[in-house]
N, C-alpha and C positions, 0 to 999 in steps of 0.2 A: 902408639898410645893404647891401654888397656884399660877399660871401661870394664869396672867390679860389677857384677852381677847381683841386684838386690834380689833373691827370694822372695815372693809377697806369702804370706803362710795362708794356706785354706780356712777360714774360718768352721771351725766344728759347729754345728748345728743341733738343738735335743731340743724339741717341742712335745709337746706335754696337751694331756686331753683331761682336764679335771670333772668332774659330776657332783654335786653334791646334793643329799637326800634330807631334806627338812622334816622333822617328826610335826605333821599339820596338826597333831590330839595335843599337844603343849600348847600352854595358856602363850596369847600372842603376844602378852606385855612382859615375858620371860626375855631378859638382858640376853644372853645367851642358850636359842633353845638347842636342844639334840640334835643333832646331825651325822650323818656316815655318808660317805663317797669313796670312791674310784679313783684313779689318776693312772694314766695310761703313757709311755711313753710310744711316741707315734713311731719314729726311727726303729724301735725291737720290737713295738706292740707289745712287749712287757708291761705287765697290767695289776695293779695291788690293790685291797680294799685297803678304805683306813677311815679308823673315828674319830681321829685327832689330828689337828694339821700338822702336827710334831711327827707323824707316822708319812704324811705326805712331803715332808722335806727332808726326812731320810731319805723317802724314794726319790727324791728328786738328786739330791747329794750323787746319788752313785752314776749319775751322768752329767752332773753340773757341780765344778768344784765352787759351793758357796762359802764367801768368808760371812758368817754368821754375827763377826764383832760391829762388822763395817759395812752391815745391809743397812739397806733405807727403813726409816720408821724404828730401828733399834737403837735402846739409848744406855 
């Protein structure tokens, strides 16, 4: 009798260091104030600034394939 061998695949792993920097001189009742951050990937330590979270999900994209149609919170 021959018993197939299931493969179990390694799970890839990319964990992420995010920072963000709040402009404190913007009036505090601004819906959206100013911001710029960091976002670090911890596995390369490859490291980007960025001012717009559109700039942090590029960088994220290049180690995590995101489907952007069929994330959570996107409609």
């Amino acid at each position: 009798m021959l018993m197939a061998m299931t493969s179990k695949a390694t799970p890839t792993i990319s964990s992420f260091v995010i920072r963000f920097v709040m402009d404190s001189s913007v009036d505090a009742g601004q819906i959206n104030p100013p911001y710029r951050g960091a976002i670090r990937h911890i596995q390369t330590d490859d490291e980007m600034n960025f001012s717009n979270w559109e700039e942090a999900v590029t960088f994220i994209r290049r180690y995590v394939p995101l489907d952007s149609e069929n994330s959570p919170g996107r409609t």
